[in-house]
HTML snippet that shows the backbone in 3Dmol.js (N, CA, C, O; Angstrom):
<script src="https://3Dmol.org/build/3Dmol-min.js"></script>
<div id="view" style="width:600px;height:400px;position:relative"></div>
<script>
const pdb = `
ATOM      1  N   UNK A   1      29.398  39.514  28.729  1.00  0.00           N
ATOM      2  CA  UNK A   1      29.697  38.401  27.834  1.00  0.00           C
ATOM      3  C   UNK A   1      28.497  38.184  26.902  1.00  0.00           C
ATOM      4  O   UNK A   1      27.476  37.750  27.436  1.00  0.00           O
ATOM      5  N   UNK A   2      28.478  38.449  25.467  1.00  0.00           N
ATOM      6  CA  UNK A   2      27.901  37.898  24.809  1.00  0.00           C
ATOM      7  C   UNK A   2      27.984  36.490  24.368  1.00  0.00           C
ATOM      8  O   UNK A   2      29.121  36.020  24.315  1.00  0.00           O
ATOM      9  N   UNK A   3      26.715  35.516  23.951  1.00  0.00           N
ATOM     10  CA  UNK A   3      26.868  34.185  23.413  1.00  0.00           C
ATOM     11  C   UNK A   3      26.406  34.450  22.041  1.00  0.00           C
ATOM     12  O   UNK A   3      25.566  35.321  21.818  1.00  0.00           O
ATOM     13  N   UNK A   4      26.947  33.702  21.084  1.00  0.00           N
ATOM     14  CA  UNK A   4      26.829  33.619  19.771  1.00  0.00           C
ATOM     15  C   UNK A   4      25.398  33.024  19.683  1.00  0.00           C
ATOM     16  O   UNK A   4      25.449  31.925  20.235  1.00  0.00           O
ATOM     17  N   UNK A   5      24.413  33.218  19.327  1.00  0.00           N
ATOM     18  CA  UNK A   5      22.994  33.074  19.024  1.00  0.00           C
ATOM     19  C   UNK A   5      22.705  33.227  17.658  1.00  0.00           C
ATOM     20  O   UNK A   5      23.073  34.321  17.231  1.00  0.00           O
ATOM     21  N   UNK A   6      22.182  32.514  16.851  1.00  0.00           N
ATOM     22  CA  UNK A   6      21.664  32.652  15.711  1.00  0.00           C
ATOM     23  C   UNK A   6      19.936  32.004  15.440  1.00  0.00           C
ATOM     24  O   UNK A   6      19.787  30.886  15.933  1.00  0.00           O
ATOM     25  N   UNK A   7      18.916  32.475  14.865  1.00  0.00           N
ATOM     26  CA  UNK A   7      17.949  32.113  14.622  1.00  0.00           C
ATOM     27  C   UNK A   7      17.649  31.621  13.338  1.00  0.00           C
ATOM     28  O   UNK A   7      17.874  32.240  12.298  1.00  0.00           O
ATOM     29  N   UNK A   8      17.071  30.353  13.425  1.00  0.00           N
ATOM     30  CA  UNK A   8      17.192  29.671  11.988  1.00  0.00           C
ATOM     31  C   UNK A   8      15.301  29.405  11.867  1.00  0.00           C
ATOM     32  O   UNK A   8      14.418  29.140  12.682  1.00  0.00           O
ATOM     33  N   UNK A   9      15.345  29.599  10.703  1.00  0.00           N
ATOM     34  CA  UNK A   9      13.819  29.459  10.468  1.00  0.00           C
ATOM     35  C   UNK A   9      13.808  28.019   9.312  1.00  0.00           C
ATOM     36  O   UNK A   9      14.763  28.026   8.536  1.00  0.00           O
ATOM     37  N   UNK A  10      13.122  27.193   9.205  1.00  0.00           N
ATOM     38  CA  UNK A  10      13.124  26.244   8.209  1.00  0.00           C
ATOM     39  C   UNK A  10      11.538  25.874   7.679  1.00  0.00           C
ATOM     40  O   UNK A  10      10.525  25.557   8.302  1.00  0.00           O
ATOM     41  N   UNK A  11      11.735  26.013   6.657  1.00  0.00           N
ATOM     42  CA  UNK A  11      10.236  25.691   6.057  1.00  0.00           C
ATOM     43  C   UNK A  11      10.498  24.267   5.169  1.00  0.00           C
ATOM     44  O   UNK A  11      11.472  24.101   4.434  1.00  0.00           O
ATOM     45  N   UNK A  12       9.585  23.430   5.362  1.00  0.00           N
ATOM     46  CA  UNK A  12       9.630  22.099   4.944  1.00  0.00           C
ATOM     47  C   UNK A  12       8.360  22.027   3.629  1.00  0.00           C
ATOM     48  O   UNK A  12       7.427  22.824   3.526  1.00  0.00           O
ATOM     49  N   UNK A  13       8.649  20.814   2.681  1.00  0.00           N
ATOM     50  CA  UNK A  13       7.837  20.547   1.561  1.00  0.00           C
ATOM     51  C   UNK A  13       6.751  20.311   2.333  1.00  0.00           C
ATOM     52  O   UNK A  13       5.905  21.204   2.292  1.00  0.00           O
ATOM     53  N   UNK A  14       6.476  19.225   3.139  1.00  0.00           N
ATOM     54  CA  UNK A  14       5.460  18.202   3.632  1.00  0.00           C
ATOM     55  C   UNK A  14       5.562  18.114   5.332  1.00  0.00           C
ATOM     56  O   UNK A  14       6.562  18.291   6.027  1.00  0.00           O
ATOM     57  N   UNK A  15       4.363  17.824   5.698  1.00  0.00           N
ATOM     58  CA  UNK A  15       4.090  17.759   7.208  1.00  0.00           C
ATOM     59  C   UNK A  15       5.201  16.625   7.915  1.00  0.00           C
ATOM     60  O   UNK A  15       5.934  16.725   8.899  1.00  0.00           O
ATOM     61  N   UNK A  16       4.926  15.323   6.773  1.00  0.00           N
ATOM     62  CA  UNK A  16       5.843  14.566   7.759  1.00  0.00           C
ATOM     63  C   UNK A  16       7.500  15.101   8.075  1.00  0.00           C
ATOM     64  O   UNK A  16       7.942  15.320   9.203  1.00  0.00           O
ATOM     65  N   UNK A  17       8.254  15.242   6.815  1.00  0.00           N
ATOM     66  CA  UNK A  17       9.735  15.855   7.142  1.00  0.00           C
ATOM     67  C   UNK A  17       9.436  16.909   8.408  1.00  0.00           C
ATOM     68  O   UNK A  17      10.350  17.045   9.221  1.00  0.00           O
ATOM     69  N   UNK A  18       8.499  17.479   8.561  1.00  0.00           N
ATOM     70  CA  UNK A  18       8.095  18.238   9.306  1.00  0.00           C
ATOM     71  C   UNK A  18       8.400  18.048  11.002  1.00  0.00           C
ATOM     72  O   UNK A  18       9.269  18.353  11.819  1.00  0.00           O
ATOM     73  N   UNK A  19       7.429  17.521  10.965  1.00  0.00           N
ATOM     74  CA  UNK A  19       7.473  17.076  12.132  1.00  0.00           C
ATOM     75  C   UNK A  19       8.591  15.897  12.889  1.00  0.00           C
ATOM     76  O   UNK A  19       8.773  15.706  14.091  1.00  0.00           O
ATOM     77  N   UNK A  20       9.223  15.229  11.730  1.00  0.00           N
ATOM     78  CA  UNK A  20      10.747  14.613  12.351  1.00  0.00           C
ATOM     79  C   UNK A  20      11.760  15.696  12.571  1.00  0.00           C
ATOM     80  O   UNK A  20      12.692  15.615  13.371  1.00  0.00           O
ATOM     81  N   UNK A  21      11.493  16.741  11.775  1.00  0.00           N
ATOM     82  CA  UNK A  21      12.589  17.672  11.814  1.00  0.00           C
ATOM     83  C   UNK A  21      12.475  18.232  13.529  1.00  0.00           C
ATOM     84  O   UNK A  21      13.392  18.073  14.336  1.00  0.00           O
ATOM     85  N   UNK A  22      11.386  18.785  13.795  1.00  0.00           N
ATOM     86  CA  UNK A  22      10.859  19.250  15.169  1.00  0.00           C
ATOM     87  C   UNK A  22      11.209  18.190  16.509  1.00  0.00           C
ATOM     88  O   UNK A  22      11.609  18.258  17.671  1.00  0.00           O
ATOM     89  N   UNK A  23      10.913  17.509  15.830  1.00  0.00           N
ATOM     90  CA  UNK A  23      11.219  15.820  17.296  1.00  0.00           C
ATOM     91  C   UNK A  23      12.602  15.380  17.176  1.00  0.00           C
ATOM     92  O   UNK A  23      12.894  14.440  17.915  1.00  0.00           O
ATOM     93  N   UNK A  24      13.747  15.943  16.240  1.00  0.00           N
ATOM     94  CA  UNK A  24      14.688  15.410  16.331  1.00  0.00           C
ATOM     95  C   UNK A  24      15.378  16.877  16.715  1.00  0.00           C
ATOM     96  O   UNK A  24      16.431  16.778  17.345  1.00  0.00           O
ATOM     97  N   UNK A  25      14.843  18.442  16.367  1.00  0.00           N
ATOM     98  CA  UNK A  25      15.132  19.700  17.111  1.00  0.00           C
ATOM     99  C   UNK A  25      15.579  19.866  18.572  1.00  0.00           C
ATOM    100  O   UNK A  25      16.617  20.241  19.117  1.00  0.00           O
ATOM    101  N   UNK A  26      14.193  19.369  19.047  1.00  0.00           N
ATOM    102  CA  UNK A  26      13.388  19.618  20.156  1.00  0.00           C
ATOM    103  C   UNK A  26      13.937  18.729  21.686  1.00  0.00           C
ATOM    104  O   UNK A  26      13.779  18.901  22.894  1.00  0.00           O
ATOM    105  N   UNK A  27      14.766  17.557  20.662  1.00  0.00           N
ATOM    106  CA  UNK A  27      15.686  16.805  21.344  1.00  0.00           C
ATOM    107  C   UNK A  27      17.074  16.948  21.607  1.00  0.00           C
ATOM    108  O   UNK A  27      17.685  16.054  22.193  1.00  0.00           O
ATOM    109  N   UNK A  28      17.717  18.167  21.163  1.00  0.00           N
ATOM    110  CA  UNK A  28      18.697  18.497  20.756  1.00  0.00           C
ATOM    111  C   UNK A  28      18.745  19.440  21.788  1.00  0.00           C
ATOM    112  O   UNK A  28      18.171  20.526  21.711  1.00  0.00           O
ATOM    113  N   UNK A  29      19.633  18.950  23.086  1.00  0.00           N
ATOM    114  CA  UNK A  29      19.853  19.832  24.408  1.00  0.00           C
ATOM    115  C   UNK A  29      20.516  20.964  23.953  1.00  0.00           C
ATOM    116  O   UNK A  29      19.844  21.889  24.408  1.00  0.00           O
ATOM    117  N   UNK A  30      21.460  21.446  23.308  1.00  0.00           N
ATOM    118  CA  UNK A  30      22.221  22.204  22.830  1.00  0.00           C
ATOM    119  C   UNK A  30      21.499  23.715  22.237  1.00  0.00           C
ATOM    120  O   UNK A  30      22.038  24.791  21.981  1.00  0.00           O
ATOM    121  N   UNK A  31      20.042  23.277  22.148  1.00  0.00           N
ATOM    122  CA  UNK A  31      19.309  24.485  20.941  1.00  0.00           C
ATOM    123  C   UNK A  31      18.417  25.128  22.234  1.00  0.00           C
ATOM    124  O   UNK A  31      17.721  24.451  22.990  1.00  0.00           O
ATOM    125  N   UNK A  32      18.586  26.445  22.297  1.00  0.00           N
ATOM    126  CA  UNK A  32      18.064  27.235  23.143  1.00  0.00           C
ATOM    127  C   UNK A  32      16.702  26.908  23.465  1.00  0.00           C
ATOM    128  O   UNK A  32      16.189  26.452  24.486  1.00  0.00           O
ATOM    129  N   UNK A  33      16.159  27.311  22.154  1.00  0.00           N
ATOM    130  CA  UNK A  33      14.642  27.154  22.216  1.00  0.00           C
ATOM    131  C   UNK A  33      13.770  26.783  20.303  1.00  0.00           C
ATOM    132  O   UNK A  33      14.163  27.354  19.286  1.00  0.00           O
ATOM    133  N   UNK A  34      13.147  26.221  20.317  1.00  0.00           N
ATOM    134  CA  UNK A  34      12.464  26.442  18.948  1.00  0.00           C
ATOM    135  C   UNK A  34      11.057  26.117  19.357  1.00  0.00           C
ATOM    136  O   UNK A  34      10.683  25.695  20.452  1.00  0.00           O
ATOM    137  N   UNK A  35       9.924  26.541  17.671  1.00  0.00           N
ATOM    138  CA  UNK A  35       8.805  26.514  17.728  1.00  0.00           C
ATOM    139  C   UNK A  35       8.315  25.675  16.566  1.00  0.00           C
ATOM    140  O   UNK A  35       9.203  25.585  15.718  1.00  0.00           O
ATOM    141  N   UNK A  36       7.313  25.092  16.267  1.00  0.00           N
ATOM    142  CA  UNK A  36       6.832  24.868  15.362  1.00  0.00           C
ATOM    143  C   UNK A  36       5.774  25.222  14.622  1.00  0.00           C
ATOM    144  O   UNK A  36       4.811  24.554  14.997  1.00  0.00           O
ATOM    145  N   UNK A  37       5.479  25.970  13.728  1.00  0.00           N
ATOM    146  CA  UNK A  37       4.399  26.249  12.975  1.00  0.00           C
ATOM    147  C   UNK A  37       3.657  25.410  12.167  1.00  0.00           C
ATOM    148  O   UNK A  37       4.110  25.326  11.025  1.00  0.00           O
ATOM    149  N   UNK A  38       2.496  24.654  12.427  1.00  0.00           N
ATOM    150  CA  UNK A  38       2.313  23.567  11.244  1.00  0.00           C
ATOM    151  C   UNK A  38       1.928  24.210  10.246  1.00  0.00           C
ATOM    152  O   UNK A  38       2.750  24.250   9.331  1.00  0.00           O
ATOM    153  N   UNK A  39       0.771  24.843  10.046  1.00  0.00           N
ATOM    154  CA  UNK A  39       0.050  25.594   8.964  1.00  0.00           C
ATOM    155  C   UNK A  39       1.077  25.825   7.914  1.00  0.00           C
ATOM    156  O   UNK A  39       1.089  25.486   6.731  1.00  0.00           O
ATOM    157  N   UNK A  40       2.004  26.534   8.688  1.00  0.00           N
ATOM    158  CA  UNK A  40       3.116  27.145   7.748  1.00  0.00           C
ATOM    159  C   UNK A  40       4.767  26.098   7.135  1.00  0.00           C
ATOM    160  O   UNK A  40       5.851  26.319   6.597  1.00  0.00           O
ATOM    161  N   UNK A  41       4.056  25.070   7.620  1.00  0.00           N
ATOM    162  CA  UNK A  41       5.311  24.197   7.819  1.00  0.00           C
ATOM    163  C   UNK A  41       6.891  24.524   7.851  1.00  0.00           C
ATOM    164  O   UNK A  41       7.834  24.268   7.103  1.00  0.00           O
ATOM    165  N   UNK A  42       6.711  25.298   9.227  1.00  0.00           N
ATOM    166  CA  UNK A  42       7.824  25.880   9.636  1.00  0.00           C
ATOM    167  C   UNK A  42       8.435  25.659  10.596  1.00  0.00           C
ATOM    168  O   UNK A  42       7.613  25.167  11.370  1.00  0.00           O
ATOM    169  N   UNK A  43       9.926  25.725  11.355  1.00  0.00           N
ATOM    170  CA  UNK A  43      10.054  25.820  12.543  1.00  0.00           C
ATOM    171  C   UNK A  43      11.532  26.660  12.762  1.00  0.00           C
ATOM    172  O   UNK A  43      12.584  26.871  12.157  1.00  0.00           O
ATOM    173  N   UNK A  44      11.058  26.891  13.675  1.00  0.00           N
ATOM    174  CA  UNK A  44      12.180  28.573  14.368  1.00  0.00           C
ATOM    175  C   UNK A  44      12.904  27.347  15.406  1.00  0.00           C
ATOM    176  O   UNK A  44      12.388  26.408  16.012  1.00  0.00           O
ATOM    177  N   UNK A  45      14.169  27.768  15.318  1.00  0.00           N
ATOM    178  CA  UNK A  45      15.153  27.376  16.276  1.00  0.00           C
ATOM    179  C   UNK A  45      16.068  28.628  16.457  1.00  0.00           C
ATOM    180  O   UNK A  45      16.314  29.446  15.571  1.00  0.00           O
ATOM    181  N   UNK A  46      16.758  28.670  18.354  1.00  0.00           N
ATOM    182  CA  UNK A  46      17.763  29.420  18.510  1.00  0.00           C
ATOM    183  C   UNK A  46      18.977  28.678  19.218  1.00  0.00           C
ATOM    184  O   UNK A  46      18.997  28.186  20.346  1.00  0.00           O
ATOM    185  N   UNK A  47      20.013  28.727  18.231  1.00  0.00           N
ATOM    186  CA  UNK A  47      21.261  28.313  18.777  1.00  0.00           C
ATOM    187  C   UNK A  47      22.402  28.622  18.617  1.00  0.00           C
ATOM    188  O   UNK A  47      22.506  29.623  17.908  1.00  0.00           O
ATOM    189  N   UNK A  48      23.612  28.086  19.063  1.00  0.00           N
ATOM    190  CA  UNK A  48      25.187  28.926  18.428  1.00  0.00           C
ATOM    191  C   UNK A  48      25.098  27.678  16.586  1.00  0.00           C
ATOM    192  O   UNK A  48      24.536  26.658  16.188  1.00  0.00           O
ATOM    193  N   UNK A  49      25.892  28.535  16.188  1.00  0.00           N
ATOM    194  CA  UNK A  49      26.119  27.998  14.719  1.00  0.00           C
ATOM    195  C   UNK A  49      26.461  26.377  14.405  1.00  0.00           C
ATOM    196  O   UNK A  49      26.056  25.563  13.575  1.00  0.00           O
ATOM    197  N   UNK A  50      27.729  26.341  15.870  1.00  0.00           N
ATOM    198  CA  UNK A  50      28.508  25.098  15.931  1.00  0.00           C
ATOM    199  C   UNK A  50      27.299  24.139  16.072  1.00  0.00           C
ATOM    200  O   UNK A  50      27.419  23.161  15.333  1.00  0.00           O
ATOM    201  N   UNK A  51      26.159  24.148  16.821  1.00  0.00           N
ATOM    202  CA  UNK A  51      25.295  22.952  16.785  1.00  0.00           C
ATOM    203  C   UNK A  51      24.041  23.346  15.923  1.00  0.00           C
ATOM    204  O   UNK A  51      23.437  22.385  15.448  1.00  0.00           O
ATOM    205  N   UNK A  52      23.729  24.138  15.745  1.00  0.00           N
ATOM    206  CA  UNK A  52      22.450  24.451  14.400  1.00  0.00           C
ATOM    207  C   UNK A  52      23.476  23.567  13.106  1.00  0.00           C
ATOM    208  O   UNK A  52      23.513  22.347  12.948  1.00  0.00           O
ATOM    209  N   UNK A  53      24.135  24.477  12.413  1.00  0.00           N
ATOM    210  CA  UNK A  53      24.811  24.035  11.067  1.00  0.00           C
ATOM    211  C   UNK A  53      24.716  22.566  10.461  1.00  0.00           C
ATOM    212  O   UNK A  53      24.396  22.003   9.415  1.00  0.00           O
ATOM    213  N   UNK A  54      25.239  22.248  11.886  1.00  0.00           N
ATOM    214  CA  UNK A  54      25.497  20.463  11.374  1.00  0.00           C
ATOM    215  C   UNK A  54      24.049  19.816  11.366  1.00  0.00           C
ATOM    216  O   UNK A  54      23.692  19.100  10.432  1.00  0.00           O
ATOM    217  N   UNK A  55      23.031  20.170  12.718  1.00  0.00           N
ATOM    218  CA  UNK A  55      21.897  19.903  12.741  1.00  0.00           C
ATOM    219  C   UNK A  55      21.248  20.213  11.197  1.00  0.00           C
ATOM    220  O   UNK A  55      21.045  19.204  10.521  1.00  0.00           O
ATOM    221  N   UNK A  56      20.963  21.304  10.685  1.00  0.00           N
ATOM    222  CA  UNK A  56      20.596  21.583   9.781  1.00  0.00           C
ATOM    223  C   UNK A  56      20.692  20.729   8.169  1.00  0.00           C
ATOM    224  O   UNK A  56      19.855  20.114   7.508  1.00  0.00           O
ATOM    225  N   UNK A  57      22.287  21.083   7.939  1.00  0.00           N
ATOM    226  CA  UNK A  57      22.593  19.955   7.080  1.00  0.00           C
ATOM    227  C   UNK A  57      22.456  18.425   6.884  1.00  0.00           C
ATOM    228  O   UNK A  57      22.616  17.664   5.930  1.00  0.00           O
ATOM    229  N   UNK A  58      22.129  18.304   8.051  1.00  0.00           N
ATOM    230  CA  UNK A  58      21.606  16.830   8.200  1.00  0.00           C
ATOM    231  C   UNK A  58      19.966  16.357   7.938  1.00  0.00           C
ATOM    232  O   UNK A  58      19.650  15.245   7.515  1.00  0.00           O
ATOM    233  N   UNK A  59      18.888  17.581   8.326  1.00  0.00           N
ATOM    234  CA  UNK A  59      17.748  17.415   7.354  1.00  0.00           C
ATOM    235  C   UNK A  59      17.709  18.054   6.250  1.00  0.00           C
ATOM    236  O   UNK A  59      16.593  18.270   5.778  1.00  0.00           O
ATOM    237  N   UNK A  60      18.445  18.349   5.807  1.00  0.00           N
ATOM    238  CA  UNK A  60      18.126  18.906   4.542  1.00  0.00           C
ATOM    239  C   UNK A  60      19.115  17.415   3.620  1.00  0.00           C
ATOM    240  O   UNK A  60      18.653  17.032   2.545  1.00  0.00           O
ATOM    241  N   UNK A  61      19.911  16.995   3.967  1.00  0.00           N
ATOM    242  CA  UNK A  61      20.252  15.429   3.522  1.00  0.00           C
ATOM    243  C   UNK A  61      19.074  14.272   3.829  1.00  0.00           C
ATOM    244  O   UNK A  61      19.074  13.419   2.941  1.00  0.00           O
ATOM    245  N   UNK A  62      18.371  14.108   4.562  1.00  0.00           N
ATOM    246  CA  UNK A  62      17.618  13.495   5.120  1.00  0.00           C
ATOM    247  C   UNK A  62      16.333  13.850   3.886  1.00  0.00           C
ATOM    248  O   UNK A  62      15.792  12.853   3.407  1.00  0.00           O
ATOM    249  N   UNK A  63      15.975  14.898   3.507  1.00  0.00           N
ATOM    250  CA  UNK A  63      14.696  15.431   2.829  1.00  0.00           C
ATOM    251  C   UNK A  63      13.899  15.994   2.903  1.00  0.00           C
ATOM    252  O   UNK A  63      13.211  15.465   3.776  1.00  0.00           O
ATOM    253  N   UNK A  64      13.257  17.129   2.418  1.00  0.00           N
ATOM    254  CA  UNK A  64      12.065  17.761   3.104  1.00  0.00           C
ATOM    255  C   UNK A  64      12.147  18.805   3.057  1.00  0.00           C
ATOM    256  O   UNK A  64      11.224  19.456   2.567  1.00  0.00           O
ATOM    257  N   UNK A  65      13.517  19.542   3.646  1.00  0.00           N
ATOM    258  CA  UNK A  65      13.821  20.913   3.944  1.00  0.00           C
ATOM    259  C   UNK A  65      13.203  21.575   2.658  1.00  0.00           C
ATOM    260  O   UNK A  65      13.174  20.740   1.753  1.00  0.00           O
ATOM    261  N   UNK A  66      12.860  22.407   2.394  1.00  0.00           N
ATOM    262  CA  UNK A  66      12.617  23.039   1.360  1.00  0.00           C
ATOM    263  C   UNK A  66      13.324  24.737   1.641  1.00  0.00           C
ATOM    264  O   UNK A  66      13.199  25.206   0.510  1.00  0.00           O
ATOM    265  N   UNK A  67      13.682  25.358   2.119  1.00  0.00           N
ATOM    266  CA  UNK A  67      14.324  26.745   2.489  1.00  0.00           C
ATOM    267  C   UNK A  67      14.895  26.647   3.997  1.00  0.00           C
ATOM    268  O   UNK A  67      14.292  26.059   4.895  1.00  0.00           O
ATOM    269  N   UNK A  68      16.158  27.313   4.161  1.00  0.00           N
ATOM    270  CA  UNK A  68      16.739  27.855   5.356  1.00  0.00           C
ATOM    271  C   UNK A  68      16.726  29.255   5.315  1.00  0.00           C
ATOM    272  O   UNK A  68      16.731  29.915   4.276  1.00  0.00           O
ATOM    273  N   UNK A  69      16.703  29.839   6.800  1.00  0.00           N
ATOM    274  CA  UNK A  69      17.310  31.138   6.883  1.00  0.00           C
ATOM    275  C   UNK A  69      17.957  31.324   7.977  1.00  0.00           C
ATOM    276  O   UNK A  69      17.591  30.616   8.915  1.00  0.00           O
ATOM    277  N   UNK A  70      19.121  32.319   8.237  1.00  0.00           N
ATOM    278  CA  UNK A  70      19.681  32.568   9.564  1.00  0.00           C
ATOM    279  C   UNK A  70      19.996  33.731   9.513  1.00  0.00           C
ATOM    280  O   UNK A  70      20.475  34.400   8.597  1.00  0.00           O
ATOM    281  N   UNK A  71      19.517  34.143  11.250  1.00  0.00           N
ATOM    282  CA  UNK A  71      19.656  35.434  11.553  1.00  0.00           C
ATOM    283  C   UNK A  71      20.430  35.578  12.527  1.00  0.00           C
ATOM    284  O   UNK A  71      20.396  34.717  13.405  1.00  0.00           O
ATOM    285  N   UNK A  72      21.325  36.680  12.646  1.00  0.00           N
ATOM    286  CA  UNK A  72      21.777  36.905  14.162  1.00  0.00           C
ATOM    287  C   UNK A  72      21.208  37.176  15.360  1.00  0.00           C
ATOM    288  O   UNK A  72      20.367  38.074  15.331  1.00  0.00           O
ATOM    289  N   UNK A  73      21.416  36.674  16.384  1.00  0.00           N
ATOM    290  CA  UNK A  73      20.712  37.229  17.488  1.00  0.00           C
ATOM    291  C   UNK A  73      21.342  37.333  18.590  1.00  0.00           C
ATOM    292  O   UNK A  73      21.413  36.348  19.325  1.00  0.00           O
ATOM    293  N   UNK A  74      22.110  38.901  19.051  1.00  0.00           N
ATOM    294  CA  UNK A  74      22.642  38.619  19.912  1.00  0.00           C
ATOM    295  C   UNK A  74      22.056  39.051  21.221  1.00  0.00           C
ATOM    296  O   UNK A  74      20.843  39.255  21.171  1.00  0.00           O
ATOM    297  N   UNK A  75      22.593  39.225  22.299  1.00  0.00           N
ATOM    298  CA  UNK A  75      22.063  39.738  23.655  1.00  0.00           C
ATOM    299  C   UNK A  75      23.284  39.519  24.610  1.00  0.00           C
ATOM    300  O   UNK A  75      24.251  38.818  24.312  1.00  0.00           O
ATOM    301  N   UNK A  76      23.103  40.338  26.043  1.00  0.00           N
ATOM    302  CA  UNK A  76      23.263  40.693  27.172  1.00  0.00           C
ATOM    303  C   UNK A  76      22.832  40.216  28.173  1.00  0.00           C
ATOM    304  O   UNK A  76      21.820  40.650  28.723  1.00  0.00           O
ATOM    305  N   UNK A  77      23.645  39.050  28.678  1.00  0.00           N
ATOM    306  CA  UNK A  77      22.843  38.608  30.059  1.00  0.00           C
ATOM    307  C   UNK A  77      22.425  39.937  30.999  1.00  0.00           C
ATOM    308  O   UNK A  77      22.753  41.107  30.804  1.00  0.00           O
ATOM    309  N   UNK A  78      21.697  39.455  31.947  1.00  0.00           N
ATOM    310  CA  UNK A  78      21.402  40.612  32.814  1.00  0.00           C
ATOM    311  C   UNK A  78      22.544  40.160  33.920  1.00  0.00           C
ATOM    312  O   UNK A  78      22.983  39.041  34.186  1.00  0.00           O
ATOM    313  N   UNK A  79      22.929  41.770  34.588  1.00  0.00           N
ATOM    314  CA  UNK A  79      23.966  41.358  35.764  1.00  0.00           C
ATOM    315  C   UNK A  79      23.782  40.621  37.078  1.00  0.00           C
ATOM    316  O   UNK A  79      24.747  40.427  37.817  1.00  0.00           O
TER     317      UNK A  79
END
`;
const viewer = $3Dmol.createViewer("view");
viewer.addModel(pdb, "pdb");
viewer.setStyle({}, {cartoon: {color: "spectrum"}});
viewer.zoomTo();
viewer.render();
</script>
């Protein structure tokens, strides 16, 4: 059984959108895993589409977002 996985990278204008974006991520039981990069004002999330998408669109309404990207990522549980 594969799960639908996608990796979203987001780079923000400014530290603060930044870091709400990450604390409101990071709270979000649904998202596999993410990271935050400050330097780069970035942050990596992995999740299915159905809960990234909406997450997503909602800071980038909110402000800040400055670029999205999404990648596929799939995998193979082990048996």
């Amino acid at each position: 059984m594969t799960r639908d996985l996608r990796v979203y990278m987001l780079r923000f204008a400014a530290v603060g959108p930044l870091t709400r974006a990450f604390d409101r991520i990071a709270a979000a039981p649904e998202v596999a895993s993410c990271s935050l990069e400050l330097a780069q004002r970035r942050v990596r999330l992995l999740a299915p589409p159905a809960v990234a998408e909406p997450l997503v669109e909602r800071l980038y309404l909110e402000g800040g977002l400055a670029w999205c990207s999404r990648h596929a990522f799939g995998f193979e549980p082990a048996p």
